[in-house]
N, C-alpha and C positions, 0 to 999 in steps of 0.2 A: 094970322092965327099962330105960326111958330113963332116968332117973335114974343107975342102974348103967354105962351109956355115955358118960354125960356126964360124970361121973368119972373113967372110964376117961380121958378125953380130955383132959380137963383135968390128969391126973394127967403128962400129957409134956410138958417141956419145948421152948417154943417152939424154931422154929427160923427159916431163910429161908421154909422154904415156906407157913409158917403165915402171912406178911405178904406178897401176892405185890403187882408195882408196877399202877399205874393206868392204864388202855388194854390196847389189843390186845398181845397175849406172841407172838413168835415172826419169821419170818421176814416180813417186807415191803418194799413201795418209801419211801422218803422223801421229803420236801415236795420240787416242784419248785419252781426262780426264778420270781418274778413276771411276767418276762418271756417265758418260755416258755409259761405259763399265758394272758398276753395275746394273744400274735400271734394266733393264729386269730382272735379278734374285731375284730381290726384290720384284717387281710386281707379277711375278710368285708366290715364295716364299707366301706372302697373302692371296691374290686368294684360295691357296691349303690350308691353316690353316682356312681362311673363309667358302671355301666349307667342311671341315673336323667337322669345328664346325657344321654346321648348319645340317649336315648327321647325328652327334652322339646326336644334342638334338632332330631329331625328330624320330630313331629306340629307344631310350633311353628313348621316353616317358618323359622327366628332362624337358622340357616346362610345359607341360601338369600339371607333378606336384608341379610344381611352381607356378602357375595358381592355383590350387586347394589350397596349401597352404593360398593363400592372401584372397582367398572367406572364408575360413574355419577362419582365426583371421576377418576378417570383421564380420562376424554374430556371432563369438562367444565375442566380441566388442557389440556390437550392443545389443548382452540377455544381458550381462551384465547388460549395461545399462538401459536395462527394469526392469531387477530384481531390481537394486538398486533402482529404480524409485516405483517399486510396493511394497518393503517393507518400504520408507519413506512412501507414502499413508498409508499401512495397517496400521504401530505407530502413525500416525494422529487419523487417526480413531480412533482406540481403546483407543488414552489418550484423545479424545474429547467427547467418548463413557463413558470411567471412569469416567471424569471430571461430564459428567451429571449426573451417576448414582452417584456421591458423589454427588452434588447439591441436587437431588430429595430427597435423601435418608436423607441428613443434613435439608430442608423442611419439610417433613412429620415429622422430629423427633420433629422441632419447634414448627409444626403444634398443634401435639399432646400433647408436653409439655405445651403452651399457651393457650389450649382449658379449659378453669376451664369446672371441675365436676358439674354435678349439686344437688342439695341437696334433702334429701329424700323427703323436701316439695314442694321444687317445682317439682320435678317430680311427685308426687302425686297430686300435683292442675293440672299439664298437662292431665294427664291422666282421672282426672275428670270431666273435661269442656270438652261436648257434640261439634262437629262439628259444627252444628249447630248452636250453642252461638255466633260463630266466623263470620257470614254471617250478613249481612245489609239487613233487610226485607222492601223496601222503599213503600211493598202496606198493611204494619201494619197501624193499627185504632190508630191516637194520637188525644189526646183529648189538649185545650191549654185553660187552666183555667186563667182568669182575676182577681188575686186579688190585685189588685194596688187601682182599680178603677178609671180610667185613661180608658175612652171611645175609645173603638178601638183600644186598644192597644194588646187584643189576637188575632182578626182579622190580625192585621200587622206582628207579629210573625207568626202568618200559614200563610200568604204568603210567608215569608220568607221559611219556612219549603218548600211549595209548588214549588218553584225554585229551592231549591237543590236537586229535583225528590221525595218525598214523597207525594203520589195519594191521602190517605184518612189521612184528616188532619181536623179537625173542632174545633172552636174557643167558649167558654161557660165563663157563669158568673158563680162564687161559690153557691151552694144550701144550705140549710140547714145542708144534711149529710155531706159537705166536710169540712173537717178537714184542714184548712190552714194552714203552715209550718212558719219558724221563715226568713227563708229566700226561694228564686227563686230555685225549685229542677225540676229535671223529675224523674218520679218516672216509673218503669218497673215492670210487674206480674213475669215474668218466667224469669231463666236461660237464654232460647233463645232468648229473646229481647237486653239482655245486648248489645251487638254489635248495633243493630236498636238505644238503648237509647242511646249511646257513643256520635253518628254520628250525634243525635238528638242534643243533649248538647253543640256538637262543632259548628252546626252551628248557634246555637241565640248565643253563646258566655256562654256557663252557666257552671259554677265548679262544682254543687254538680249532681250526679248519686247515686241513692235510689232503690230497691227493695222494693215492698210494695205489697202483694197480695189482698189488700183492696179495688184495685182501680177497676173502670168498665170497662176501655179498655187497650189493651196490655201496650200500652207508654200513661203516662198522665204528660203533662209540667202545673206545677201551676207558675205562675208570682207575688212576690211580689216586696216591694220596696224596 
């Protein structure tokens, strides 16, 4: 009976279907790109090295001290910069400090070199004229003798006297005892009028100042021509 069929079958001529092609026959999908094929293990791949990172800096603490590194160069930046900042101040100071104390020091030394001495005489005349000499007594007794003889003309000098604040000031003719001089003097008793007589002399306008213990009141102005 096999034999009879295998005859049979052999006895028809081949056709397509007797040779059919190699692989799966019918309806399917076809090869995808390489790269569609990769992506997912790429994506993945990331993913696991991003979360891997981000797990080992924060058990690691390596954030944290990278963080603390950048604050620690900023402030230790920052004194720096104070420091340098506070020692050009302090060499200001001190060379503007020196600079004066040479100035002061180069002063007093001019000071004291330029000061002339004074001499044994005149410190001996200082030291002998009474305080008192030095003072303007303007309610001293001046007497203002007329020897010109020229009417009213003592009269018009004690007024004058009398406006530049001297209170007791009186105006006379020469007597018999007064002694008339060669020129226009005021004549002073004591030491301590000297000053009074000065201030007397500068306001009529008169050069000569006299000491003369002869006369009857403190200041005596005689007038001639």
């Amino acid at each position: 009976m096999a034999r009879k069929d295998t005859e049979q079958y052999q006895s028809y001529e081949k056709d397509a279907f007797d040779n059919p092609p190699e692989g799966p026959v019918g309806v399917h999908r076809g090869n995808r790109p390489m790269i569609v094929r990769v992506t997912p293990f790429i994506i993945v791949l990331v993913a696991a090295v991003a979360a891997g990172v981000l797990f080992w800096s924060i058990f690691s603490g390596e954030a944290a001290n990278m963080f603390n590194r950048r604050s620690e160069q900023t402030q230790t930046t920052a004194q720096t910069s104070q420091g340098s900042s506070s020692s050009s101040a302090d060499e200001s100071a001190s060379g503007t400090a020196s600079q004066s104390s040479q100035s002061a020091t180069a002063g007093e030394s001019t000071s004291a070199e330029g000061t002339p001495s004074q001499t044994p005489s005149e410190s001996e005349s200082a030291q002998s004229t009474p305080e008192e000499s030095q003072q303007i007594n303007t309610n001293a007794q001046i007497t203002v003798i007329n020897g010109t003889g020229v009417s009213g003309y003592a009269n018009d000098r004690a007024g004058v006297l009398q406006n530049q604040g001297f209170t007791n000031v009186s105006a006379a003719n020469p007597d018999a005892t007064t002694v008339l001089p060669a020129q226009t003097v005021v004549y002073y008793q004591n030491e301590a009028d000297l000053a009074t007589a000065q201030q007397v002399a500068n306001a009529l306008g008169i050069a000569t100042v006299e000491q003369s213990t002869s006369i009857g009141t403190p200041i005596q102005v005689v007038l001639m021509q």
